[in-house]
ZADO-1210 file (C-alpha; in nm, 4 decimals, padded with zeros to 6 digits):
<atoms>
<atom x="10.8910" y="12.5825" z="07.4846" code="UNK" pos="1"/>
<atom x="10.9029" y="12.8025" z="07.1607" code="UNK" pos="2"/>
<atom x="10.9413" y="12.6149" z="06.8379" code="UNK" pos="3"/>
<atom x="11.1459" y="12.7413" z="06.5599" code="UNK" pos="4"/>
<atom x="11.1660" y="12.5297" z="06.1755" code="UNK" pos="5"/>
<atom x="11.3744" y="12.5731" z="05.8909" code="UNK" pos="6"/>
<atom x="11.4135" y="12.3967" z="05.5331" code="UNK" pos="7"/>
<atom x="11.6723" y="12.6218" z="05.3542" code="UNK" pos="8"/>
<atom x="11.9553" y="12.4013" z="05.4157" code="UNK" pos="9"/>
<atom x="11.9670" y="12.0688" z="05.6390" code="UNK" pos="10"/>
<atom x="11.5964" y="12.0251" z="05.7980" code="UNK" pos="11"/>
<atom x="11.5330" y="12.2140" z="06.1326" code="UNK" pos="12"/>
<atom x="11.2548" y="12.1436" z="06.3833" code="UNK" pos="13"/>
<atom x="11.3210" y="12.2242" z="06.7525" code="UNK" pos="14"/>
<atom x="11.1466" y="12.2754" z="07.0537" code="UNK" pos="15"/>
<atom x="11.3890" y="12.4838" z="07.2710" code="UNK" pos="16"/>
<atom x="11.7221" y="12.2653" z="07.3009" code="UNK" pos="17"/>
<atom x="11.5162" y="12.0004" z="07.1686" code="UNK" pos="18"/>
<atom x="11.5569" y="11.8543" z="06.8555" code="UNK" pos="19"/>
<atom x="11.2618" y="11.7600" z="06.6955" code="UNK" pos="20"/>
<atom x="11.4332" y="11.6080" z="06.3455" code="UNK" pos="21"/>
<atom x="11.3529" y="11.1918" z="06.3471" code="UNK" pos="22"/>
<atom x="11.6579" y="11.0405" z="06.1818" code="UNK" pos="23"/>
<atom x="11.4130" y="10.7343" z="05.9696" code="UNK" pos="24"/>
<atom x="11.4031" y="10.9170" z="05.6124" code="UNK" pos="25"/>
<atom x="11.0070" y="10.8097" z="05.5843" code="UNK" pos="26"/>
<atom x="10.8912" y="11.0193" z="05.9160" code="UNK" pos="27"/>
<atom x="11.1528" y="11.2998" z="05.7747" code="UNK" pos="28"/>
<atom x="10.9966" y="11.3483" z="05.4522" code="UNK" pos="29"/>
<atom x="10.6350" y="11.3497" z="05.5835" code="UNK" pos="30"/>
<atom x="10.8232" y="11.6579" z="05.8022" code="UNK" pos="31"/>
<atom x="10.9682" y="11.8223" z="05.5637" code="UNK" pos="32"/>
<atom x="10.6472" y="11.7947" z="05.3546" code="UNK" pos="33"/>
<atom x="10.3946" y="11.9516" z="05.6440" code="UNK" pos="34"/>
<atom x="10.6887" y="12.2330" z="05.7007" code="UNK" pos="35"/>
<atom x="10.6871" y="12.3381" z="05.3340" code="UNK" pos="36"/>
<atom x="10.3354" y="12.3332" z="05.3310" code="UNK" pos="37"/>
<atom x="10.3771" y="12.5299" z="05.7354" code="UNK" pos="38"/>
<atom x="09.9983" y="12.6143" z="05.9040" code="UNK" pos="39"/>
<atom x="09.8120" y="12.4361" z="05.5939" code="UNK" pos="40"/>
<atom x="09.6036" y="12.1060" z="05.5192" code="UNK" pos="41"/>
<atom x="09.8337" y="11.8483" z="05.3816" code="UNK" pos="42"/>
<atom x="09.6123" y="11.5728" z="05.2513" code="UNK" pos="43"/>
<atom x="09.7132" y="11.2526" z="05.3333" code="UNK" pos="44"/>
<atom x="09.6921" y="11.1543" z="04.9667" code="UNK" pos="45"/>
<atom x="09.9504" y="11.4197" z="04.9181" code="UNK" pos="46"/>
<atom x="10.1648" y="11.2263" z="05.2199" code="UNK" pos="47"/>
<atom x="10.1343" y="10.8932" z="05.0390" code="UNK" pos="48"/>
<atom x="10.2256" y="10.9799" z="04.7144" code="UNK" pos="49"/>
<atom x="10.5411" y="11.1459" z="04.8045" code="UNK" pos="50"/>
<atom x="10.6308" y="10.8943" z="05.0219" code="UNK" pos="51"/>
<atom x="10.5506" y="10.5852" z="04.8125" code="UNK" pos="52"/>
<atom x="10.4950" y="10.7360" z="04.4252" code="UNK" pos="53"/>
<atom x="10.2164" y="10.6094" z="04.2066" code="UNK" pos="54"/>
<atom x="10.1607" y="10.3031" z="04.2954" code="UNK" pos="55"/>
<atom x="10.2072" y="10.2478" z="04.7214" code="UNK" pos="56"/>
<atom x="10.1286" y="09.9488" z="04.9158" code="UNK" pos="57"/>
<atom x="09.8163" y="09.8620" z="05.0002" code="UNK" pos="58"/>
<atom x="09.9137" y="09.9629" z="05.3861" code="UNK" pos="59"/>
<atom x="10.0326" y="10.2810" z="05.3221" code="UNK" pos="60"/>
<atom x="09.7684" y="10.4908" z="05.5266" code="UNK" pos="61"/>
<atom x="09.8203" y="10.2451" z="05.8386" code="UNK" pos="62"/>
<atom x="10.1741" y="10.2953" z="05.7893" code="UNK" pos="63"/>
<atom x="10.1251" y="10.6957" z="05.7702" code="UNK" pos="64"/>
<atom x="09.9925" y="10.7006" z="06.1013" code="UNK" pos="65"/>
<atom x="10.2287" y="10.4921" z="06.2570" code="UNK" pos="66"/>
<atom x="10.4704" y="10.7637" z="06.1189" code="UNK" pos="67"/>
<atom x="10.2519" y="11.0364" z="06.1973" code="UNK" pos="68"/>
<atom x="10.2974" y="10.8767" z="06.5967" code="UNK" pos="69"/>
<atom x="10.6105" y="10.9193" z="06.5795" code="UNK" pos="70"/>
<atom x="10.6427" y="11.2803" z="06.4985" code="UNK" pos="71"/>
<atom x="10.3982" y="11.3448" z="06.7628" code="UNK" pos="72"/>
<atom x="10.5778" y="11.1927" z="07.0114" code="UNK" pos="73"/>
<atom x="10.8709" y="11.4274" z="06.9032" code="UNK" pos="74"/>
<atom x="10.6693" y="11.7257" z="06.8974" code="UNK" pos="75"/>
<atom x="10.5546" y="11.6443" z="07.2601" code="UNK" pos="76"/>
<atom x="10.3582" y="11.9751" z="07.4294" code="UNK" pos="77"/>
<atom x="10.1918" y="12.2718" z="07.2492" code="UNK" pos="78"/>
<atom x="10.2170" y="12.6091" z="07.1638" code="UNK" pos="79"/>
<atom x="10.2644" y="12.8358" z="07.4629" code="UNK" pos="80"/>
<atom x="10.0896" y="13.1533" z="07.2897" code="UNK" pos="81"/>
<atom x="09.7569" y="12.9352" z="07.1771" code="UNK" pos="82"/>
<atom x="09.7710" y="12.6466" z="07.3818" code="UNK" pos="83"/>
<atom x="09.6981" y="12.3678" z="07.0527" code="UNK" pos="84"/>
<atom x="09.9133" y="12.1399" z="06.9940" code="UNK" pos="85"/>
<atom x="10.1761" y="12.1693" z="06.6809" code="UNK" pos="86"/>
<atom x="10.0987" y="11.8698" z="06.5189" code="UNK" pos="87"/>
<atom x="09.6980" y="11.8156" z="06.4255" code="UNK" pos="88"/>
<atom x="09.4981" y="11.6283" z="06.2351" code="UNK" pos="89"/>
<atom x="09.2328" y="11.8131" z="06.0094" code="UNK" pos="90"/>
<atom x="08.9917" y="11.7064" z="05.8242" code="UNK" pos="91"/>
<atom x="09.1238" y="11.4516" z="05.5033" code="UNK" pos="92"/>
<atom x="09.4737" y="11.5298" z="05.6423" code="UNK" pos="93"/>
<atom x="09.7799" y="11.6974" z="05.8863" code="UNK" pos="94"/>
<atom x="09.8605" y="12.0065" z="05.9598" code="UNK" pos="95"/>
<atom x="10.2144" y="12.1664" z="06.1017" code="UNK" pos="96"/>
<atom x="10.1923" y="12.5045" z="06.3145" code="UNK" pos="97"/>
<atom x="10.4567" y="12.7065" z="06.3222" code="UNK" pos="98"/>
<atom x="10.4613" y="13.0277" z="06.4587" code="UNK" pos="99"/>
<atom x="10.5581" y="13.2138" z="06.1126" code="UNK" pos="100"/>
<atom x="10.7920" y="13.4554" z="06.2412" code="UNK" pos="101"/>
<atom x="11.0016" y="13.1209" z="06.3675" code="UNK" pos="102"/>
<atom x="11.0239" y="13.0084" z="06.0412" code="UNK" pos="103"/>
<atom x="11.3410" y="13.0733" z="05.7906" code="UNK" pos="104"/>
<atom x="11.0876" y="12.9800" z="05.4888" code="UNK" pos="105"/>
<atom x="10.8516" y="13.2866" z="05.6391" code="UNK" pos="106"/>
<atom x="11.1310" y="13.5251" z="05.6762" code="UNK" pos="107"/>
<atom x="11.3220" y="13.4721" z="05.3339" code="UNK" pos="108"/>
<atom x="10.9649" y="13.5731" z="05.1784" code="UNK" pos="109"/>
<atom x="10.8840" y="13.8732" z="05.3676" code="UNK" pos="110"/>
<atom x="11.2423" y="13.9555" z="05.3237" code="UNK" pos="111"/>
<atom x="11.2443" y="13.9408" z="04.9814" code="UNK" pos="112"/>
<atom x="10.9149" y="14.1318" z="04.9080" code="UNK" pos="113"/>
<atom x="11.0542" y="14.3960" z="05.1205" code="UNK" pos="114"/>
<atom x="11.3638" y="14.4400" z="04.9594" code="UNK" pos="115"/>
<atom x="11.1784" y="14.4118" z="04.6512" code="UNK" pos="116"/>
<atom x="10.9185" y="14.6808" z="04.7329" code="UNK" pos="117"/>
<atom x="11.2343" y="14.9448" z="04.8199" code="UNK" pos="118"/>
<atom x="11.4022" y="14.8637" z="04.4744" code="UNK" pos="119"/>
<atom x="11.1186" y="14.9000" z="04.2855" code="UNK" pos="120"/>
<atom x="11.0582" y="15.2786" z="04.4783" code="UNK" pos="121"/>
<atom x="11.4230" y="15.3258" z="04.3679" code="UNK" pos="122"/>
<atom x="11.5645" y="15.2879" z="04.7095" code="UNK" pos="123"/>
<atom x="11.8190" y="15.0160" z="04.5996" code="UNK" pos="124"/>
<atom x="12.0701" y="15.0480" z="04.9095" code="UNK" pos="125"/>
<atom x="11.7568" y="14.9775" z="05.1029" code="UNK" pos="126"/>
<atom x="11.6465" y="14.7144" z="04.8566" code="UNK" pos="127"/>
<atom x="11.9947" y="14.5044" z="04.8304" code="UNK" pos="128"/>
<atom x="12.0602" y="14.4880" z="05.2035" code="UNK" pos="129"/>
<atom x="11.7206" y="14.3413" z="05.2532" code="UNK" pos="130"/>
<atom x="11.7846" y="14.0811" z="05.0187" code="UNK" pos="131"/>
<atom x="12.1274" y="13.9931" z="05.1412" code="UNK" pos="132"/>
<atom x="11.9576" y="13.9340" z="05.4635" code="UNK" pos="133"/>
<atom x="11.6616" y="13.7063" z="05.2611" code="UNK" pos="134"/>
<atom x="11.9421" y="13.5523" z="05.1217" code="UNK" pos="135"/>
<atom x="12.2209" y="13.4983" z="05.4311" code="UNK" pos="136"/>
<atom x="11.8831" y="13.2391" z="05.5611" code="UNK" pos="137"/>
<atom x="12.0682" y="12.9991" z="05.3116" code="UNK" pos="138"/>
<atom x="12.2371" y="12.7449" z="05.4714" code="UNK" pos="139"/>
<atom x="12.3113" y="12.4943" z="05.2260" code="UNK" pos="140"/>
<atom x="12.0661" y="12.3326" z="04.9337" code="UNK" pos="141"/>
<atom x="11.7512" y="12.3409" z="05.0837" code="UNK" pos="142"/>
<atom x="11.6158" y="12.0566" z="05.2242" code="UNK" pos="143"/>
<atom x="11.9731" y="11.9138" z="05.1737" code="UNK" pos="144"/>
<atom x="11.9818" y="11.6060" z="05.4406" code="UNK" pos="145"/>
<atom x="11.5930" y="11.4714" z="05.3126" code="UNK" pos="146"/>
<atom x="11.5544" y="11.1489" z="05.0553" code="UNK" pos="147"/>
<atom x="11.3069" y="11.3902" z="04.8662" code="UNK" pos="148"/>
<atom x="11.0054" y="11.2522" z="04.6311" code="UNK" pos="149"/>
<atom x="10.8116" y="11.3879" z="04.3616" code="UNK" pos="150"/>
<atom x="10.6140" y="11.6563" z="04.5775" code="UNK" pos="151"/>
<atom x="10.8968" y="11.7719" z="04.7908" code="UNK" pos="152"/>
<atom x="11.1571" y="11.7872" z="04.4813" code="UNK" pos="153"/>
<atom x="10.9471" y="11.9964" z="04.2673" code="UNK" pos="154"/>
<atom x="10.9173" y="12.2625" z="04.5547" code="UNK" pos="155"/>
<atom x="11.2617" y="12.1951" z="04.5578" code="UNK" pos="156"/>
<atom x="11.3046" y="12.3358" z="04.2548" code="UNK" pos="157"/>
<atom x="11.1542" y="12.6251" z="04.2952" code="UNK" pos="158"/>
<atom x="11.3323" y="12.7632" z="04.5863" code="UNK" pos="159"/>
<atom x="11.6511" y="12.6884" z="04.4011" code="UNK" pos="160"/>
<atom x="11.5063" y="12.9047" z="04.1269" code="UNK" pos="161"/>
<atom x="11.3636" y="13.1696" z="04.3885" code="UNK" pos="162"/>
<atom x="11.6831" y="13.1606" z="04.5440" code="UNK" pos="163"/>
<atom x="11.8450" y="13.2388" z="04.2372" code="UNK" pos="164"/>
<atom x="11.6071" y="13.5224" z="04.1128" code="UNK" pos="165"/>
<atom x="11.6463" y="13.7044" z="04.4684" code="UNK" pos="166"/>
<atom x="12.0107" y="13.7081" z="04.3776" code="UNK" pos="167"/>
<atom x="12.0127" y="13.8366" z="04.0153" code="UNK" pos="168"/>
<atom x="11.7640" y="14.1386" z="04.1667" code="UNK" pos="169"/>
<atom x="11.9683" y="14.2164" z="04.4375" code="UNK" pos="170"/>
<atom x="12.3375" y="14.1934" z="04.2047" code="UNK" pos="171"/>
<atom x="12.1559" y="14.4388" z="03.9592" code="UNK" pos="172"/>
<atom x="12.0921" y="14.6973" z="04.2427" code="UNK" pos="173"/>
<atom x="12.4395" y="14.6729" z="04.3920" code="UNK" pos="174"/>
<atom x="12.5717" y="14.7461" z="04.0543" code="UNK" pos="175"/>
<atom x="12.3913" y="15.0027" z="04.0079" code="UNK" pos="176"/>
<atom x="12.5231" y="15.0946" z="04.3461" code="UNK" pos="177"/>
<atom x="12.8779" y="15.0874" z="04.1914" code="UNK" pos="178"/>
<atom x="13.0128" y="14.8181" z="04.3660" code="UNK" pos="179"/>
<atom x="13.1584" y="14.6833" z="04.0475" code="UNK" pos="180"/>
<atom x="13.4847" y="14.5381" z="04.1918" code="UNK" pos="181"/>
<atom x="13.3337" y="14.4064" z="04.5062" code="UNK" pos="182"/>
<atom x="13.0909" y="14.1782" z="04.3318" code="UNK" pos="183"/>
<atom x="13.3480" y="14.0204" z="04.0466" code="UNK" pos="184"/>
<atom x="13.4681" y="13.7441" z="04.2723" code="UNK" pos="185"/>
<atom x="13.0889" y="13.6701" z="04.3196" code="UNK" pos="186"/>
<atom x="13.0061" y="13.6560" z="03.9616" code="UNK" pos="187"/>
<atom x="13.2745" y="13.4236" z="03.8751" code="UNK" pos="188"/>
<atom x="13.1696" y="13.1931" z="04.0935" code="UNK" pos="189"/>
<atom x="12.8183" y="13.2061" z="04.0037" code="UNK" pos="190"/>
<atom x="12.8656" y="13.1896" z="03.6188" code="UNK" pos="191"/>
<atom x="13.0890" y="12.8893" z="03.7014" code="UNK" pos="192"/>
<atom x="12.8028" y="12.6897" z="03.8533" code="UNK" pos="193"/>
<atom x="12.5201" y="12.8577" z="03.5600" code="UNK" pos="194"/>
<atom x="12.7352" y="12.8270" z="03.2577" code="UNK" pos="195"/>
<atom x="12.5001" y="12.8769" z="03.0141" code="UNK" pos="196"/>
<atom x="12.2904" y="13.1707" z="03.2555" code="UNK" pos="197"/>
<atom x="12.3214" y="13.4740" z="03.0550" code="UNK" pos="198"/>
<atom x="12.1594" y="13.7406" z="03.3072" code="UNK" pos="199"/>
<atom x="12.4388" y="13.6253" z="03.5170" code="UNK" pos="200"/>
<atom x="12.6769" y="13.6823" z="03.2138" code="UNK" pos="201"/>
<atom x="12.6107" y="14.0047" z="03.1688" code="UNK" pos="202"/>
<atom x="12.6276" y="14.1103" z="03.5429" code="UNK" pos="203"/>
<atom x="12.9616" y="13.9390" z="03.5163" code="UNK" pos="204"/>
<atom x="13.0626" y="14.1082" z="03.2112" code="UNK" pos="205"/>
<atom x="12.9136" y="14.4666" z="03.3817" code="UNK" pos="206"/>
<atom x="13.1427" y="14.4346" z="03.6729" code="UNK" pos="207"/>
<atom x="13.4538" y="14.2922" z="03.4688" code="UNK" pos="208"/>
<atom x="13.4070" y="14.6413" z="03.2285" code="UNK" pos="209"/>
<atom x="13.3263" y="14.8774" z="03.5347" code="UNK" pos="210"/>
<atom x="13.6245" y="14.7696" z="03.7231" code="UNK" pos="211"/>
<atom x="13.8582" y="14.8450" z="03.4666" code="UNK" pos="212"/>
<atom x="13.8797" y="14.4821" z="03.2907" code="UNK" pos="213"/>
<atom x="13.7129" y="14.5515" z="02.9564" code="UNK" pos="214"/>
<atom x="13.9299" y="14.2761" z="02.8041" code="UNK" pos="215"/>
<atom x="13.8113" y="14.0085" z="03.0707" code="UNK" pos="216"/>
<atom x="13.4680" y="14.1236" z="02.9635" code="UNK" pos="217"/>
<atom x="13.5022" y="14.0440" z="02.6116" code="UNK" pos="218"/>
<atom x="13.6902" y="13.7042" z="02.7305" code="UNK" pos="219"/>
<atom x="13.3496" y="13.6423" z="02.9045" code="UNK" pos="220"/>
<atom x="13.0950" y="13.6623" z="02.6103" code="UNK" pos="221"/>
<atom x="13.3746" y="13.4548" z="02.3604" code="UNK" pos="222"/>
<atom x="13.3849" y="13.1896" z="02.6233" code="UNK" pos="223"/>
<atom x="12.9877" y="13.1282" z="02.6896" code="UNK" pos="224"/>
<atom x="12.8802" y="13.1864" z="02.3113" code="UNK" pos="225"/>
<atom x="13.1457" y="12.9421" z="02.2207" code="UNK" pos="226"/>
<atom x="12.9994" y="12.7263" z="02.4423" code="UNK" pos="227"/>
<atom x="12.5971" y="12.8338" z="02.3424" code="UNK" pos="228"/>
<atom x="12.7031" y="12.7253" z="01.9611" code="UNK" pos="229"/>
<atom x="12.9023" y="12.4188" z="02.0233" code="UNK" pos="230"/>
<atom x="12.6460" y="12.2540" z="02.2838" code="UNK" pos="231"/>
<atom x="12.2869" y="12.4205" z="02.2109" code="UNK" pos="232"/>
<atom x="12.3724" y="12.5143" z="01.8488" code="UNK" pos="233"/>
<atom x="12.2664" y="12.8910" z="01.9887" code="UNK" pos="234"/>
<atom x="12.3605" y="13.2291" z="02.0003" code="UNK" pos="235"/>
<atom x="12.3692" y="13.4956" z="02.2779" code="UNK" pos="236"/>
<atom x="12.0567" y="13.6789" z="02.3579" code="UNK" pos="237"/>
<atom x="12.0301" y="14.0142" z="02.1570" code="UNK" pos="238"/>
<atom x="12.0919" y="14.1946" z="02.5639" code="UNK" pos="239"/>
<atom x="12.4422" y="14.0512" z="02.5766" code="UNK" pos="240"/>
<atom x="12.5388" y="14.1319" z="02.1760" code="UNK" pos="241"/>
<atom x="12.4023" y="14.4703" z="02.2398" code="UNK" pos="242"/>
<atom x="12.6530" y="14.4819" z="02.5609" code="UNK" pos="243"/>
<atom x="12.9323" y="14.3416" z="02.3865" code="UNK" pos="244"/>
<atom x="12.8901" y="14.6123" z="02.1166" code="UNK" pos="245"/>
<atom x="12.9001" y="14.8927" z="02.3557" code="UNK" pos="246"/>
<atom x="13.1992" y="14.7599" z="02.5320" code="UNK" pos="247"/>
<atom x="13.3768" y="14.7540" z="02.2183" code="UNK" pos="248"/>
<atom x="13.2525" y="15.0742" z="02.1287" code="UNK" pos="249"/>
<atom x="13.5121" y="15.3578" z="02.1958" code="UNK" pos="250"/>
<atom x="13.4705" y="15.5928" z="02.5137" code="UNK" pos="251"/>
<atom x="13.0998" y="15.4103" z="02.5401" code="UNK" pos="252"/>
<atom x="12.9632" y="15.4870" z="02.8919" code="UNK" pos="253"/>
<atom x="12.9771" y="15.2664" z="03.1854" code="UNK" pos="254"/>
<atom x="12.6189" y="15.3640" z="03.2893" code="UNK" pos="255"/>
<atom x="12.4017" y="15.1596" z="03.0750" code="UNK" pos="256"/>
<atom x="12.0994" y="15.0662" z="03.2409" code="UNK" pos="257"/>
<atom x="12.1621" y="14.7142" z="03.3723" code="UNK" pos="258"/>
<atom x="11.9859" y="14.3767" z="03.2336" code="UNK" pos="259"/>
<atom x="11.6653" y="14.2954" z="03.3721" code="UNK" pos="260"/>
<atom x="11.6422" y="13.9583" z="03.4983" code="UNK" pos="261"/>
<atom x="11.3473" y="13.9200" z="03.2325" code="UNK" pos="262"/>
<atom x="11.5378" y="14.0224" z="02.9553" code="UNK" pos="263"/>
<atom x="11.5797" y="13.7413" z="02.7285" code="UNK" pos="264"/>
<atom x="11.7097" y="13.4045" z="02.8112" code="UNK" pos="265"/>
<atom x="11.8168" y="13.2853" z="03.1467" code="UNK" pos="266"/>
<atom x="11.8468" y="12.9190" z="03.0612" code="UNK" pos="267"/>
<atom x="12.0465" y="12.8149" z="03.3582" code="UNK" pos="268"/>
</atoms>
């Protein structure tokens, strides 16, 4: 039976029909742990601390293998292709294969360096449909059903930010695609949940003045520097004064080079 795994939403671990998932939160972190870390060594130091912190019991590896049994019992058989089984032990710790291509984790990443290997050769129709695909592999907060520690939260973290950066790359090529009025409902969404984002900002205040709605636009910087000064004691970065100036500006053209997700600030 093939075996297929995903983390970028509720955790996913099947074998066929079969679902691999234990419902006790200890043998689902130690999962969710050995999937993020797919077809490497995860120490079993690295197992006990996110499972019990700093300071875990002294029968914490006993209780690890106990654990351990259990997901092997779940991940009964092996993989058809090689034959080994999908749970081994390795040296100082555990290792999870997972044929890569079988894996949402895998496919978001080659995903997103393909789409952003066409935007960077100026192929951005290329590059944005790519990363809507990277993206569409989102099916909730990753990880979203798992009592995460210190080890899983911090990756965590990063796919939310990852997540986040794929989106800002792939927004700036669709409006410099033009499609302005199809990505406004997007943006207000997004700025709603980022309030103090300013990449995301100016994207919103881009499509807001290229769809006709230059007064919206201006409404848009007001509302987050009021809120910059009166809760960080900041102003807007010098990208979004320098596109509130050119909105303002009489007849100023709607084909300014977009923001850079680099450019300045993007506190979220």
């Amino acid at each position: 039976m093939e075996i297929t795994a995903g983390i970028m939403g509720m955790l996913e671990l099947s074998l066929g029909d079969y679902n691999c998932v234990p419902s006790a939160p200890k043998p689902k972190k130690i999962l969710a742990l050995l999937l993020i870390h797919f077809n490497q060594i995860v120490p079993v130091s690295a197992l006990v601390e996110e499972l019990w912190g700093y300071d875990p019991p002294a029968s914490a590896r006993t209780t690890l293998q106990t654990y351990i049994l259990t997901l092997r019992k779940l991940l009964h058989g092996s993989d058809p292709a090689s034959g080994a089984a999908y749970l081994v032990t390795v040296g100082p710790g555990y290792m999870l294969r997972i044929p890569q291509q079988n894996y949402d984790l895998y496919r978001f990443g080659k995903l997103t360096d393909e789409g952003r290997q066409a935007i960077g050769r100026g192929a951005d129709a290329e590059g944005a449909a790519l990363l809507r695909e990277a993206l569409a592999l989102y099916r909730g907060p990753v990880l979203a059903d798992v009592d995460t520690g210190p080890l899983i939260s911090a990756h965590v973290t990063r796919l939310d930010e990852l997540r986040l950066g794929t989106l800002e790359l792939c927004i700036d090529a669709e409006l410099r695609l033009g499609k302005h009025q199809a990505l406004v409902g997007e943006l207000t969404t997004l700025v709603a949940h980022h309030r103090f984002h300013e990449n995301l900002h100016a994207q919103y205040m881009r499509a807001l003045w290229r769809s006709g709605r230059r007064f919206c636009a201006l409404e848009v910087y007001q509302r987050l520097r009021r809120a910059l000064a009166d809760e960080l004691g900041m102003e807007p970065a010098w990208f979004l004064q320098q596109l509130q100036q050119a909105i303002l500006s009489p007849g100023a053209p709607h084909d300014l080079p977009a923001v850079g997700i680099a450019s300045g600030r993007a506190a979220g």
